[in-house]
PDB file of N, CA, C and O in Angstrom:
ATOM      1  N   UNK A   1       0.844  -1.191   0.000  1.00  0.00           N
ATOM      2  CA  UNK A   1       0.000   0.000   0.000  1.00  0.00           C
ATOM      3  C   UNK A   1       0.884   1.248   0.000  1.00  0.00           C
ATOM      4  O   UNK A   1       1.882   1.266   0.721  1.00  0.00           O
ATOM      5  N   UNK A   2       0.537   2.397  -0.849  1.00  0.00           N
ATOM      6  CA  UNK A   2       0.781   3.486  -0.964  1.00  0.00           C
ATOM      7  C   UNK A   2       1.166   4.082   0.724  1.00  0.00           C
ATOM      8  O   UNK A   2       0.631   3.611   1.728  1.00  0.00           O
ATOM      9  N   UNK A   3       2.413   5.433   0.740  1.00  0.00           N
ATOM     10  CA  UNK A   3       1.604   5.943   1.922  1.00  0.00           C
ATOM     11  C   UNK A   3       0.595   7.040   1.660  1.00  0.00           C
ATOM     12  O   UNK A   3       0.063   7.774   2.492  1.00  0.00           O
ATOM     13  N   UNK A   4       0.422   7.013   0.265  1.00  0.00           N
ATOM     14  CA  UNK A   4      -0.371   8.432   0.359  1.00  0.00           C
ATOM     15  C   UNK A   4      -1.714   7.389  -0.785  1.00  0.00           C
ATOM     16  O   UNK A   4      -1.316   6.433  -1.451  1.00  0.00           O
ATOM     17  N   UNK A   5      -2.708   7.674  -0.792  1.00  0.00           N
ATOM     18  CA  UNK A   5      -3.459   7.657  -2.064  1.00  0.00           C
ATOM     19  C   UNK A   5      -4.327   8.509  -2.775  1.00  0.00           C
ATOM     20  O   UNK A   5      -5.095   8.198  -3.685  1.00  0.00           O
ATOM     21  N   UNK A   6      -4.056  10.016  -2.086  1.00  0.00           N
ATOM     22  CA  UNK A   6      -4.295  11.182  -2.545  1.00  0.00           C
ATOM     23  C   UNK A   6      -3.492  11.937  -2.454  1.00  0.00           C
ATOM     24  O   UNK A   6      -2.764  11.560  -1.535  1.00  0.00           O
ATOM     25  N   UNK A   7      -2.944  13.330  -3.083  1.00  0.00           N
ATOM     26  CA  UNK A   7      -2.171  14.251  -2.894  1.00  0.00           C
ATOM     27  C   UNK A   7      -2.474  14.870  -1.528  1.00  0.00           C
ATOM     28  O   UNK A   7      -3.611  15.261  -1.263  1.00  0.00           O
ATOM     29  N   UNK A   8      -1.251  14.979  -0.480  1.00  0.00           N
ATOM     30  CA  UNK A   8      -1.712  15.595   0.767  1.00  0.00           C
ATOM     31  C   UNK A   8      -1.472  17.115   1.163  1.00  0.00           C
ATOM     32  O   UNK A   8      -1.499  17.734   2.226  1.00  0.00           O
ATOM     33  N   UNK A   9      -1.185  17.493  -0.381  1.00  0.00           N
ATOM     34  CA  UNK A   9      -1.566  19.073  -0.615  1.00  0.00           C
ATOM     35  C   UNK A   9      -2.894  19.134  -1.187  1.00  0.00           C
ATOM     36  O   UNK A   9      -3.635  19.892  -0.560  1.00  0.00           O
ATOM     37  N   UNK A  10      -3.257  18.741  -1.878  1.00  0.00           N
ATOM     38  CA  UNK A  10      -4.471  19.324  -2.664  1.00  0.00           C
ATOM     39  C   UNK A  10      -5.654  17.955  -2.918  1.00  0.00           C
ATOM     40  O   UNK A  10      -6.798  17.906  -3.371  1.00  0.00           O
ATOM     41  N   UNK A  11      -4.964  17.225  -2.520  1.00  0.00           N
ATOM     42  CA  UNK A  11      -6.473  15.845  -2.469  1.00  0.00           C
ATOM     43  C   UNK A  11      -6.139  15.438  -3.671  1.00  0.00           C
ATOM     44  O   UNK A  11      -6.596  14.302  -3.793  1.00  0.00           O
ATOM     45  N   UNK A  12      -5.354  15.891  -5.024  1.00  0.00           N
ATOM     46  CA  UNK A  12      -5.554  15.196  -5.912  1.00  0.00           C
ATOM     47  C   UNK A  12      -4.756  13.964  -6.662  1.00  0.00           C
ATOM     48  O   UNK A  12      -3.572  13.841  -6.349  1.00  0.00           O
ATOM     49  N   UNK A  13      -5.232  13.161  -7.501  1.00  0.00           N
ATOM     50  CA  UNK A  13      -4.748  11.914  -7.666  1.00  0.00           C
ATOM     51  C   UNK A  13      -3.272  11.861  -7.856  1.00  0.00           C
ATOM     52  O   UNK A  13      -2.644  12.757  -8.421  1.00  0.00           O
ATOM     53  N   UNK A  14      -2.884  11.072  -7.497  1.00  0.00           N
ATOM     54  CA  UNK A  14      -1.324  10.458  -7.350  1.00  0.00           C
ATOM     55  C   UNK A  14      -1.013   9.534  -9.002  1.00  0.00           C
ATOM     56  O   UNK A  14      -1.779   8.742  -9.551  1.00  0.00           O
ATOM     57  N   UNK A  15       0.231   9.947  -9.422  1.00  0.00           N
ATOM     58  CA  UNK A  15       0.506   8.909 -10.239  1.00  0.00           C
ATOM     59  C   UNK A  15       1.871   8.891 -10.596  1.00  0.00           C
ATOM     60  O   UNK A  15       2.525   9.922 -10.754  1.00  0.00           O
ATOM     61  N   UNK A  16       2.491   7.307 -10.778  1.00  0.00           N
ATOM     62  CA  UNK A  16       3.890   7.496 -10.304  1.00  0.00           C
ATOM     63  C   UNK A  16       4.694   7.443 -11.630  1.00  0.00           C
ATOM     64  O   UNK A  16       4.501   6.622 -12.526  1.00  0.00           O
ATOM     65  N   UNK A  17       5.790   8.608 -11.631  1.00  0.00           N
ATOM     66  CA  UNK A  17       6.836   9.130 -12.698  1.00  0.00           C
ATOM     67  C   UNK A  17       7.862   9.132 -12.783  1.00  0.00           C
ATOM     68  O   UNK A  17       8.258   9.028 -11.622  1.00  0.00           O
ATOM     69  N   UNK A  18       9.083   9.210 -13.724  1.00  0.00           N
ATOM     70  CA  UNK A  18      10.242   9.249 -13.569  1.00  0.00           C
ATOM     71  C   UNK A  18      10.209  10.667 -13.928  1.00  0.00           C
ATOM     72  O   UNK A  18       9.817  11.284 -14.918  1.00  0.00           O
ATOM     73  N   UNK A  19      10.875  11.069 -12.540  1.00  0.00           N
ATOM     74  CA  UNK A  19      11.222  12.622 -12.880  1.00  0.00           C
ATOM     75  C   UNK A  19      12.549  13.091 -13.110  1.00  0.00           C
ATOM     76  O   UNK A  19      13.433  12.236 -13.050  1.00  0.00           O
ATOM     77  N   UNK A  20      12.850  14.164 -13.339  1.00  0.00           N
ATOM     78  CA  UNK A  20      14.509  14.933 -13.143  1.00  0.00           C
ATOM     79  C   UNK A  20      14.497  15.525 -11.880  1.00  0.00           C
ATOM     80  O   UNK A  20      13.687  16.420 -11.641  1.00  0.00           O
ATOM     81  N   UNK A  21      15.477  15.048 -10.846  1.00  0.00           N
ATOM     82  CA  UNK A  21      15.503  15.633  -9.858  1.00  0.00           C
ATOM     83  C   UNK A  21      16.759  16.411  -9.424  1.00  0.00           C
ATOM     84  O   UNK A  21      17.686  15.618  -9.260  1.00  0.00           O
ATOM     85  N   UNK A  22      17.156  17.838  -9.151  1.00  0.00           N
ATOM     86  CA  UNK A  22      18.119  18.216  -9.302  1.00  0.00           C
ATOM     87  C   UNK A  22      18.513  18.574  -7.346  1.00  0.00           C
ATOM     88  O   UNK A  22      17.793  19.241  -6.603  1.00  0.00           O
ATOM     89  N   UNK A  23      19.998  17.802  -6.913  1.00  0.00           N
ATOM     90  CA  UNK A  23      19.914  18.658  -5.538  1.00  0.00           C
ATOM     91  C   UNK A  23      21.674  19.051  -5.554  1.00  0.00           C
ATOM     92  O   UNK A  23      22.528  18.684  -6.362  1.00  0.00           O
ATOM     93  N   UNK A  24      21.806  19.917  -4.354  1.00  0.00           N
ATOM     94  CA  UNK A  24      22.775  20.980  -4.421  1.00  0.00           C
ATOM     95  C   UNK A  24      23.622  20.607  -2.998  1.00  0.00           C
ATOM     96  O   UNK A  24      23.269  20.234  -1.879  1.00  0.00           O
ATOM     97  N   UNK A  25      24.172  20.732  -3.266  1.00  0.00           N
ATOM     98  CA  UNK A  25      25.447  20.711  -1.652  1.00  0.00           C
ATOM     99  C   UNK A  25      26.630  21.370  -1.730  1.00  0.00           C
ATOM    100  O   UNK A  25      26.904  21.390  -2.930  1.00  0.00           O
ATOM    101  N   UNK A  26      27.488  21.924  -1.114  1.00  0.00           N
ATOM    102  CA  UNK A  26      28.459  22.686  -1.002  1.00  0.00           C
ATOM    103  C   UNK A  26      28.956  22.780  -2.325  1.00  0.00           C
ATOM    104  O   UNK A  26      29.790  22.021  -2.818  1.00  0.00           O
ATOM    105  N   UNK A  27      28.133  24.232  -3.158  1.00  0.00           N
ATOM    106  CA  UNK A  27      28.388  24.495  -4.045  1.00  0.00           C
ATOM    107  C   UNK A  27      28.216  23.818  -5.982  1.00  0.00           C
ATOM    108  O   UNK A  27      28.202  24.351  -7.092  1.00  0.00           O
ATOM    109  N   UNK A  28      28.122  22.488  -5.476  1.00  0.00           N
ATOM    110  CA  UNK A  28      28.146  21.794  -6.403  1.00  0.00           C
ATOM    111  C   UNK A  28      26.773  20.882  -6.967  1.00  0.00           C
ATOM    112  O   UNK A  28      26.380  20.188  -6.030  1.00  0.00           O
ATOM    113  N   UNK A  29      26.144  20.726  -7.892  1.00  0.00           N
ATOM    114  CA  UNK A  29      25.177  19.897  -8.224  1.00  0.00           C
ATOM    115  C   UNK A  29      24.923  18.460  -8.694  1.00  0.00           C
ATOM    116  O   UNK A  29      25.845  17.699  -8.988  1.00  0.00           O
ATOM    117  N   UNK A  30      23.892  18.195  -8.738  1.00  0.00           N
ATOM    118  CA  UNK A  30      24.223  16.667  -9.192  1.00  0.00           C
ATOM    119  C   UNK A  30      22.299  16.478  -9.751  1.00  0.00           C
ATOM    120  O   UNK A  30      21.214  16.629  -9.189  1.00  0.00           O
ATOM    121  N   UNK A  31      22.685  16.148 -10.893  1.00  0.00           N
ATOM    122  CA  UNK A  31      21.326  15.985 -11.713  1.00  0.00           C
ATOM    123  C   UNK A  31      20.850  14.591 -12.111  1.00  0.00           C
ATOM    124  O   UNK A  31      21.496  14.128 -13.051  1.00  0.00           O
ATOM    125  N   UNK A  32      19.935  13.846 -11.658  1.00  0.00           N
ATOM    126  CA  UNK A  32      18.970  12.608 -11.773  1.00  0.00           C
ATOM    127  C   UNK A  32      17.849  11.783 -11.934  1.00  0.00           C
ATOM    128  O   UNK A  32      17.196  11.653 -10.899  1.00  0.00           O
ATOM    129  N   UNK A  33      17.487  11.272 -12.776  1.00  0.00           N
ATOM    130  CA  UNK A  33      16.524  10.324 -12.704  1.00  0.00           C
ATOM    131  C   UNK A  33      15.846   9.649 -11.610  1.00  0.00           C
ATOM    132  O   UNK A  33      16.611   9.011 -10.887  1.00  0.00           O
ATOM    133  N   UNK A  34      14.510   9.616 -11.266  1.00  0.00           N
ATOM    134  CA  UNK A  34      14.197   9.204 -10.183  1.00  0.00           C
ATOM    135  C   UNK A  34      12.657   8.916  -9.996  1.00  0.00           C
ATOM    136  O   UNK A  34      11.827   9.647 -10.534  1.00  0.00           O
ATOM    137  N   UNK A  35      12.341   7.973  -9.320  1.00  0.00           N
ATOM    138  CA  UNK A  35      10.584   7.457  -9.548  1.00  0.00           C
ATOM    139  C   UNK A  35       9.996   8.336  -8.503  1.00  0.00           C
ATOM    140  O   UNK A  35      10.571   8.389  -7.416  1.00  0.00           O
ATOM    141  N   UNK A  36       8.875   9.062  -8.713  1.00  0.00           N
ATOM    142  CA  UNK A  36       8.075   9.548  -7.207  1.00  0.00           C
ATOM    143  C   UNK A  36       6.773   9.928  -7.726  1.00  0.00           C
ATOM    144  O   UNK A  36       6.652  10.144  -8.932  1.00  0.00           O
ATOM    145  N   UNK A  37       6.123   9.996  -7.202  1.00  0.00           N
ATOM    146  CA  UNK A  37       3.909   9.885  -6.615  1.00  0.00           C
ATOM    147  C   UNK A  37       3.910  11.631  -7.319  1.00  0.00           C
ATOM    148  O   UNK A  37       4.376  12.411  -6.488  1.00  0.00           O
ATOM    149  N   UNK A  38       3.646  12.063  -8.145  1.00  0.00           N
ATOM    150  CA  UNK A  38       3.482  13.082  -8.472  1.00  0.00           C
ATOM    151  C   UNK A  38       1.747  13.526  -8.937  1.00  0.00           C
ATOM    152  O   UNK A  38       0.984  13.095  -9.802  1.00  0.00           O
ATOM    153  N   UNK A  39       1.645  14.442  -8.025  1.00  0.00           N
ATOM    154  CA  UNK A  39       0.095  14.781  -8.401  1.00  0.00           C
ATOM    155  C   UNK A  39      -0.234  15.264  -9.820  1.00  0.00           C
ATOM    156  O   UNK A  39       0.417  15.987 -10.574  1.00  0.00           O
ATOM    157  N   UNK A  40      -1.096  14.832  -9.932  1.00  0.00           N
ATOM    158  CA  UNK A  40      -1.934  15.352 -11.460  1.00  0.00           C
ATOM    159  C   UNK A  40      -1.943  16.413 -11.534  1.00  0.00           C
ATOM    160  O   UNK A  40      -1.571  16.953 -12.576  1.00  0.00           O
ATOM    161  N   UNK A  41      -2.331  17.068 -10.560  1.00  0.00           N
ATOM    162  CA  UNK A  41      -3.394  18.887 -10.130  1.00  0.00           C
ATOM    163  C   UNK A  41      -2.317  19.898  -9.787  1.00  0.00           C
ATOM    164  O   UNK A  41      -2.099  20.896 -10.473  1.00  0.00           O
ATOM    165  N   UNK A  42      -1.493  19.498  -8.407  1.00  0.00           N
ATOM    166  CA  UNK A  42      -0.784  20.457  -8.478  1.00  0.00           C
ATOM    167  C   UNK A  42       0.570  20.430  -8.745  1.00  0.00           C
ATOM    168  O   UNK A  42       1.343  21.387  -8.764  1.00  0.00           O
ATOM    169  N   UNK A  43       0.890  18.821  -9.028  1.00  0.00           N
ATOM    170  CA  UNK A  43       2.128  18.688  -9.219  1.00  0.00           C
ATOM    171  C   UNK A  43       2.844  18.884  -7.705  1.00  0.00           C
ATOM    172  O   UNK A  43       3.478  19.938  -7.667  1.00  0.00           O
ATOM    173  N   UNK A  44       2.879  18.326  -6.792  1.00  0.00           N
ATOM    174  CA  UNK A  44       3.424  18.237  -5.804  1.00  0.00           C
ATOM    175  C   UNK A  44       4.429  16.305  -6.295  1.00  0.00           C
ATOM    176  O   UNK A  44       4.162  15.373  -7.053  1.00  0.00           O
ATOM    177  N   UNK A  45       5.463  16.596  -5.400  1.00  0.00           N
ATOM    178  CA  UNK A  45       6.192  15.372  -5.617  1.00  0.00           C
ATOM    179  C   UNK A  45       6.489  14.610  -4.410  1.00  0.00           C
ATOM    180  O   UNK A  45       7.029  15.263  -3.517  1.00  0.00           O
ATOM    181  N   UNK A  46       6.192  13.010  -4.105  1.00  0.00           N
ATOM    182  CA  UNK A  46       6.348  12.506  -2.921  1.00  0.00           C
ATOM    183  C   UNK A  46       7.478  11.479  -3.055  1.00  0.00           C
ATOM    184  O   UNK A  46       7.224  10.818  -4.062  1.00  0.00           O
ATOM    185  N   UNK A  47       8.564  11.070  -2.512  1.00  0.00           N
ATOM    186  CA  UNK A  47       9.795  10.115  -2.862  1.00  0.00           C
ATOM    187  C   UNK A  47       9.390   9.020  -1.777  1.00  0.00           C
ATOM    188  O   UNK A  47       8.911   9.404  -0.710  1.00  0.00           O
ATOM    189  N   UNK A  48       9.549   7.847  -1.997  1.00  0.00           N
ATOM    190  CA  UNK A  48       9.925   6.739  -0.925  1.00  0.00           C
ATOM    191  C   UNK A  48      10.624   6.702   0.377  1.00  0.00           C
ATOM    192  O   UNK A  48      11.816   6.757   0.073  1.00  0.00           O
ATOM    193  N   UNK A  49      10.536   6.645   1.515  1.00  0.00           N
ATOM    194  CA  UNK A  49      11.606   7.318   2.411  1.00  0.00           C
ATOM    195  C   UNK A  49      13.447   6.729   2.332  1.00  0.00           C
ATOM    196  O   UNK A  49      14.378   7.207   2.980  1.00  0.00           O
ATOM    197  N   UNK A  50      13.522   5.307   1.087  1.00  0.00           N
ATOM    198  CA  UNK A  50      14.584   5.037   0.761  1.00  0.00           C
ATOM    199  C   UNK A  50      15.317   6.140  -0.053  1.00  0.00           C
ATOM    200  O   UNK A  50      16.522   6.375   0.039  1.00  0.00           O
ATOM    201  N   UNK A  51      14.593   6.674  -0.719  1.00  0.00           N
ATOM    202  CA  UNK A  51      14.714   7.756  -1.817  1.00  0.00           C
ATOM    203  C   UNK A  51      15.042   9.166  -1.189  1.00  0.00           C
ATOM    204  O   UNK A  51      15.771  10.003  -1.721  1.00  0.00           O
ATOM    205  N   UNK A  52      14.510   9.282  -0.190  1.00  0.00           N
ATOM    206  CA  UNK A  52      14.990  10.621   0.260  1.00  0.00           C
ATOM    207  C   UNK A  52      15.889  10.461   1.278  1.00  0.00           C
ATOM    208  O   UNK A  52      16.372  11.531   1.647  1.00  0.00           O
ATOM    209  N   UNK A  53      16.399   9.193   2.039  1.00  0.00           N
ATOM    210  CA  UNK A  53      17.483   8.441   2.713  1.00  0.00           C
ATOM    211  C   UNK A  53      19.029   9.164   1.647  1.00  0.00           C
ATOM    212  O   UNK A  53      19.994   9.876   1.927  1.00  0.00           O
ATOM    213  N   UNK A  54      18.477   8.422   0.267  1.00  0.00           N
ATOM    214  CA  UNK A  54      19.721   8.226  -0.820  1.00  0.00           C
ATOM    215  C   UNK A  54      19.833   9.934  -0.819  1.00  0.00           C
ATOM    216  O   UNK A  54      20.972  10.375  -0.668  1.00  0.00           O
ATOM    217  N   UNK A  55      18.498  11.118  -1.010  1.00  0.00           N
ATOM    218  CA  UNK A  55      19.335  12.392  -1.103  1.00  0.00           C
ATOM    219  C   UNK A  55      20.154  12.745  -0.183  1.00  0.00           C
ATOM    220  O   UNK A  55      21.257  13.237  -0.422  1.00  0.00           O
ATOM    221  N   UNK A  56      19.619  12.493   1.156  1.00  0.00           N
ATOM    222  CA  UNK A  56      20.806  13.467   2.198  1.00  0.00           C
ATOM    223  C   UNK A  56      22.100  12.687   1.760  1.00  0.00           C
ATOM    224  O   UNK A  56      23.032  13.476   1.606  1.00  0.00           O
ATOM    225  N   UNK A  57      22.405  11.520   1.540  1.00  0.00           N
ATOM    226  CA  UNK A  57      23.795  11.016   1.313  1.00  0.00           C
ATOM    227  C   UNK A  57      24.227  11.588   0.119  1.00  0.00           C
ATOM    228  O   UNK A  57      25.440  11.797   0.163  1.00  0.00           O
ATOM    229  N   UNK A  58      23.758  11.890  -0.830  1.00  0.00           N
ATOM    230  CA  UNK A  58      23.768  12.447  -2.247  1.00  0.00           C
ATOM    231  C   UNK A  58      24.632  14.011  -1.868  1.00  0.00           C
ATOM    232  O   UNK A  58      25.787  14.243  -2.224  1.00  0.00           O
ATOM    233  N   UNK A  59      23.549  15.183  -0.890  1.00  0.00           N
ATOM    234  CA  UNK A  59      23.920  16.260  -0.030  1.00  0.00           C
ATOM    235  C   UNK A  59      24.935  16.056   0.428  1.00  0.00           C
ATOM    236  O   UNK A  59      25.827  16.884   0.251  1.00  0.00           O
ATOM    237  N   UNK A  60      25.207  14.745   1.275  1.00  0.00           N
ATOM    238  CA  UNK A  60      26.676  14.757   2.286  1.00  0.00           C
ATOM    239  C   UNK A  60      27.671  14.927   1.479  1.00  0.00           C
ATOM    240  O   UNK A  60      28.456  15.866   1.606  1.00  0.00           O
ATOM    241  N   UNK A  61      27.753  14.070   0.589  1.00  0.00           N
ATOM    242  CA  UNK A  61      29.127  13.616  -0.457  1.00  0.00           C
ATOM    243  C   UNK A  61      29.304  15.319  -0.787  1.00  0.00           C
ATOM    244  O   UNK A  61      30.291  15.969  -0.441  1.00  0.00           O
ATOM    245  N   UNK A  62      28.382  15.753  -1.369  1.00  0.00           N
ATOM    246  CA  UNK A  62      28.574  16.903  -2.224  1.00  0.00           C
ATOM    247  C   UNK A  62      29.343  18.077  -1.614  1.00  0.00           C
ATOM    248  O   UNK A  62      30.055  18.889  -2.205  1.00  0.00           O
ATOM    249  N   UNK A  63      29.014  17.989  -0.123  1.00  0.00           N
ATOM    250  CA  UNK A  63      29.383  19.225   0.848  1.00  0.00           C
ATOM    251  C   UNK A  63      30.768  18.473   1.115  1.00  0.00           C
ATOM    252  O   UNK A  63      31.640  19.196   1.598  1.00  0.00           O
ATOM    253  N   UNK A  64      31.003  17.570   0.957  1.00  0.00           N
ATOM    254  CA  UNK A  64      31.950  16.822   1.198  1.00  0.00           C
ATOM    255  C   UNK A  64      33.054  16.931  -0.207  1.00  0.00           C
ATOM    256  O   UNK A  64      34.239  16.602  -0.258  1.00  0.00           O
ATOM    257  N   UNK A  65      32.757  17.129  -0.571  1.00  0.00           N
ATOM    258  CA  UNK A  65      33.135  17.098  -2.069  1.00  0.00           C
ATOM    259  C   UNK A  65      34.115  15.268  -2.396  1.00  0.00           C
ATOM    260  O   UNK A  65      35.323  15.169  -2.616  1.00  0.00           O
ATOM    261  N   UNK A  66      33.378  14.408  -2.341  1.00  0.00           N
ATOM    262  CA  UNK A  66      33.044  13.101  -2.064  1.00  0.00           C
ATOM    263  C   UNK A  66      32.665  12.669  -3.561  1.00  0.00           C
ATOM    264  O   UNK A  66      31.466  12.389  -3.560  1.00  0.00           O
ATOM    265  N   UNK A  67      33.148  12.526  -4.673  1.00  0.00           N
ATOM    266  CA  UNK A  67      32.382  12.347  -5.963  1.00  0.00           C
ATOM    267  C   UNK A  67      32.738  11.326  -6.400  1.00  0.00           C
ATOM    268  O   UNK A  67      32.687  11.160  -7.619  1.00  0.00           O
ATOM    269  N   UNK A  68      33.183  10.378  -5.607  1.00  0.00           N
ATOM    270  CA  UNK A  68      32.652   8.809  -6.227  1.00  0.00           C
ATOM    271  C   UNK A  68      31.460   8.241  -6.417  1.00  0.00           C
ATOM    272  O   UNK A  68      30.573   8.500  -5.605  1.00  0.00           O
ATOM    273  N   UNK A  69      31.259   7.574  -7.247  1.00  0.00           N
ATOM    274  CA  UNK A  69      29.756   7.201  -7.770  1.00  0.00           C
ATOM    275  C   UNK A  69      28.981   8.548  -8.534  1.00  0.00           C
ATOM    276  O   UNK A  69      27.817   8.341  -8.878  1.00  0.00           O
ATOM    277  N   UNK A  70      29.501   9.777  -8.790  1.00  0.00           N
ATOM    278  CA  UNK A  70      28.578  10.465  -9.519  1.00  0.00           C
ATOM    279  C   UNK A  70      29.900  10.896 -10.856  1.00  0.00           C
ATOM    280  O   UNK A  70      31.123  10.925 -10.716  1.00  0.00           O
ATOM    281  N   UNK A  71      29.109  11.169 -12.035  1.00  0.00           N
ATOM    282  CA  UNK A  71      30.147  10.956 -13.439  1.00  0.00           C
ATOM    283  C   UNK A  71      29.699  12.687 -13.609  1.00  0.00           C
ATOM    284  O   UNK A  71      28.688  13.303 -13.271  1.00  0.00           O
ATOM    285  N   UNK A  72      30.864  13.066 -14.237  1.00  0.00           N
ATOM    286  CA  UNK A  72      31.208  14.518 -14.576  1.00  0.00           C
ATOM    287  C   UNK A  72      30.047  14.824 -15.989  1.00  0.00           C
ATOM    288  O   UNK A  72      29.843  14.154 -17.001  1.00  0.00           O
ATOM    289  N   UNK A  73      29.533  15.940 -15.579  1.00  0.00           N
ATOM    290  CA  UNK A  73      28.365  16.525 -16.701  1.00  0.00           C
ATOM    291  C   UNK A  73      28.267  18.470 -17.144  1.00  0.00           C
ATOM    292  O   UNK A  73      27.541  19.439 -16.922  1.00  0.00           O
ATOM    293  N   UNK A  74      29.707  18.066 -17.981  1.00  0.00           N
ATOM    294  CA  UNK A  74      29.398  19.570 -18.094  1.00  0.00           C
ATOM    295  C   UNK A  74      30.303  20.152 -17.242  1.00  0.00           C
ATOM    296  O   UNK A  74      31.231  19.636 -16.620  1.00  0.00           O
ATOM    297  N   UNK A  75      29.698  21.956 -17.316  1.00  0.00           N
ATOM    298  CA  UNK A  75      30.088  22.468 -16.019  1.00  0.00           C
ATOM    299  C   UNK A  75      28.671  23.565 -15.711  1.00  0.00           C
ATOM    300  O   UNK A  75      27.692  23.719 -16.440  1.00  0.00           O
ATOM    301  N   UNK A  76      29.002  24.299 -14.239  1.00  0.00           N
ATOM    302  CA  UNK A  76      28.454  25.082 -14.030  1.00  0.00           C
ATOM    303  C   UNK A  76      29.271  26.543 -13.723  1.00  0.00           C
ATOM    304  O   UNK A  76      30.441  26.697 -13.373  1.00  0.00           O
ATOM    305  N   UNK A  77      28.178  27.592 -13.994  1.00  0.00           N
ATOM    306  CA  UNK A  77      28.729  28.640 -13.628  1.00  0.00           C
ATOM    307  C   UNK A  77      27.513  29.407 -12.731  1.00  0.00           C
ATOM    308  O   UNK A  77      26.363  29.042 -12.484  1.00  0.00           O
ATOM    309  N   UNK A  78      28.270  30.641 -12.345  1.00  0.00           N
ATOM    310  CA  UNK A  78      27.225  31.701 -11.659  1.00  0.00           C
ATOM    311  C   UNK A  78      27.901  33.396 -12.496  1.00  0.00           C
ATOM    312  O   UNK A  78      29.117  33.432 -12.681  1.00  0.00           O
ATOM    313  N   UNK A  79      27.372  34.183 -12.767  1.00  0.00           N
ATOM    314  CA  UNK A  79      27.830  35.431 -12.474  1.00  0.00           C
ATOM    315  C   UNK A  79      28.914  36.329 -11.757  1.00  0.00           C
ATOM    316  O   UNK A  79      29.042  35.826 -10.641  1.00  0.00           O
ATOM    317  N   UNK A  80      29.429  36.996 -11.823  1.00  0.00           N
ATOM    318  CA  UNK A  80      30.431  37.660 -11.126  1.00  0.00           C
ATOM    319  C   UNK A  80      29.488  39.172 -10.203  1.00  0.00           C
ATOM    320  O   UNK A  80      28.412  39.768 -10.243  1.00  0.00           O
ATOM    321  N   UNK A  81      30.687  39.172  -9.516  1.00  0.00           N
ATOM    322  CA  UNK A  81      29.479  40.074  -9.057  1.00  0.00           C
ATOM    323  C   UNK A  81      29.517  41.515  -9.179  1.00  0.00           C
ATOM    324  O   UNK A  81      29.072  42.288  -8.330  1.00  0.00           O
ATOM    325  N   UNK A  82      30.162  41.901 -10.456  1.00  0.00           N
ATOM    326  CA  UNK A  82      30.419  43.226 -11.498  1.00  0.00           C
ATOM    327  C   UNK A  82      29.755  42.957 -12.202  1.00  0.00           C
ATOM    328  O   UNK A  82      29.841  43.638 -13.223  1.00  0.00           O
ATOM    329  N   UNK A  83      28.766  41.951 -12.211  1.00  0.00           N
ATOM    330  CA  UNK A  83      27.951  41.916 -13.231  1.00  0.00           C
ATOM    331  C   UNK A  83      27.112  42.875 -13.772  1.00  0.00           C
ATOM    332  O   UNK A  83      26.288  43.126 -12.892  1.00  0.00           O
ATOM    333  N   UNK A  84      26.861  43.619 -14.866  1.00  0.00           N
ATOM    334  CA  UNK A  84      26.107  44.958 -14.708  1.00  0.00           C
ATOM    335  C   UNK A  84      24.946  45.366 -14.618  1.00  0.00           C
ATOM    336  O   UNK A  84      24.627  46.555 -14.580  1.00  0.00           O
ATOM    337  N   UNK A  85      23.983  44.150 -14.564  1.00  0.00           N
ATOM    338  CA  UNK A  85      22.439  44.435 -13.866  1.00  0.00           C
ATOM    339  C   UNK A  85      22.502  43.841 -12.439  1.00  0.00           C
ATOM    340  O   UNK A  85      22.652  42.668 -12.096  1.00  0.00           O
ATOM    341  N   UNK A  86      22.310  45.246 -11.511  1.00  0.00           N
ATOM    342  CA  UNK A  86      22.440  44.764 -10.215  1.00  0.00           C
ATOM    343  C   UNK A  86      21.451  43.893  -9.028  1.00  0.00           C
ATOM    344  O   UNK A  86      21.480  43.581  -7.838  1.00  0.00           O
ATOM    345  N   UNK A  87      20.382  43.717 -10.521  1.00  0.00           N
ATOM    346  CA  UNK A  87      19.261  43.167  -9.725  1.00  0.00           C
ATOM    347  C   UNK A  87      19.667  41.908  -9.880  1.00  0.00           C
ATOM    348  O   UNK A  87      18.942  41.154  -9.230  1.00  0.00           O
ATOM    349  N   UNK A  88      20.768  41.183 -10.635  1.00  0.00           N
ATOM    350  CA  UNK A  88      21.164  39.803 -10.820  1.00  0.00           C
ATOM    351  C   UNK A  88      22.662  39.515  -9.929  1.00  0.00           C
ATOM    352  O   UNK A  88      23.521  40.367 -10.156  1.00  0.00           O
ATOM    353  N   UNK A  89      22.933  38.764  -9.260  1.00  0.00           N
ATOM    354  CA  UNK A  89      23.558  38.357  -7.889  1.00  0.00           C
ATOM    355  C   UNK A  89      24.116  36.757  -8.507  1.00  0.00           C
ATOM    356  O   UNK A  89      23.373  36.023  -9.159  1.00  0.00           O
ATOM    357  N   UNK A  90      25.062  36.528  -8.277  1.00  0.00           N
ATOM    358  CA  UNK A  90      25.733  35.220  -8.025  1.00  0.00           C
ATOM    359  C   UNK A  90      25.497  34.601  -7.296  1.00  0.00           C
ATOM    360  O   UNK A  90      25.260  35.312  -6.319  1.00  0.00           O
ATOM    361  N   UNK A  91      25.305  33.017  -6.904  1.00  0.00           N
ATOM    362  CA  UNK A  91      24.983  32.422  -5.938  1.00  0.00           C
ATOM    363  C   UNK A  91      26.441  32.056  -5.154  1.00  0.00           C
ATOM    364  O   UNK A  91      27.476  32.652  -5.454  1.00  0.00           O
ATOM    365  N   UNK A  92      26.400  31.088  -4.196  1.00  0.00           N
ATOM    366  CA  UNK A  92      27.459  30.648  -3.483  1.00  0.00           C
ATOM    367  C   UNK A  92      27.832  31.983  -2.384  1.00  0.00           C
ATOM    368  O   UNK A  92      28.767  31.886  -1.589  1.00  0.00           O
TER     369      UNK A  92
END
């Protein structure tokens, strides 16, 4: 059995997806594939509690800068912060 069999934001139906799930840790990202209960209506997303076990370790490594088991994609950047519209800010 489900733990949910309605959305427990909005009541509405559950149905399960492979999504892109993106999470962040000391500075660095890590982008993935992943199954979770996603509502029809509002689009809320629910993970397995194995699944959200695997993010904080996903988080640790990252703050850790720990990158075994994850493969190089790219790069990232942010802005400088002379950037010349001051309403736009660099992260980190």
């Amino acid at each position: 059995m489900k733990p949910f069999e309605k959305c427990p934001v909005c009541g509405g139906d559950l149905e399960n997806k492979q999504i892109e799930k993106l999470l962040r840790g000391g500075g660095n990202t890590v982008s993935m594939k992943v199954s979770a209960e996603v509502c029809l209506h509002c689009g809320e997303r629910l993970y397995a509690e194995d699944v959200v076990k695997s993010f904080e370790e996903i988080r640790r490594k990252l703050r850790k800068h720990e990158f075994s088991h994850f493969k190089a994609l790219g790069q990232s950047f942010t802005v400088e912060e002379n950037w010349p519209n001051k309403a736009i800010q660099p992260t980190v």
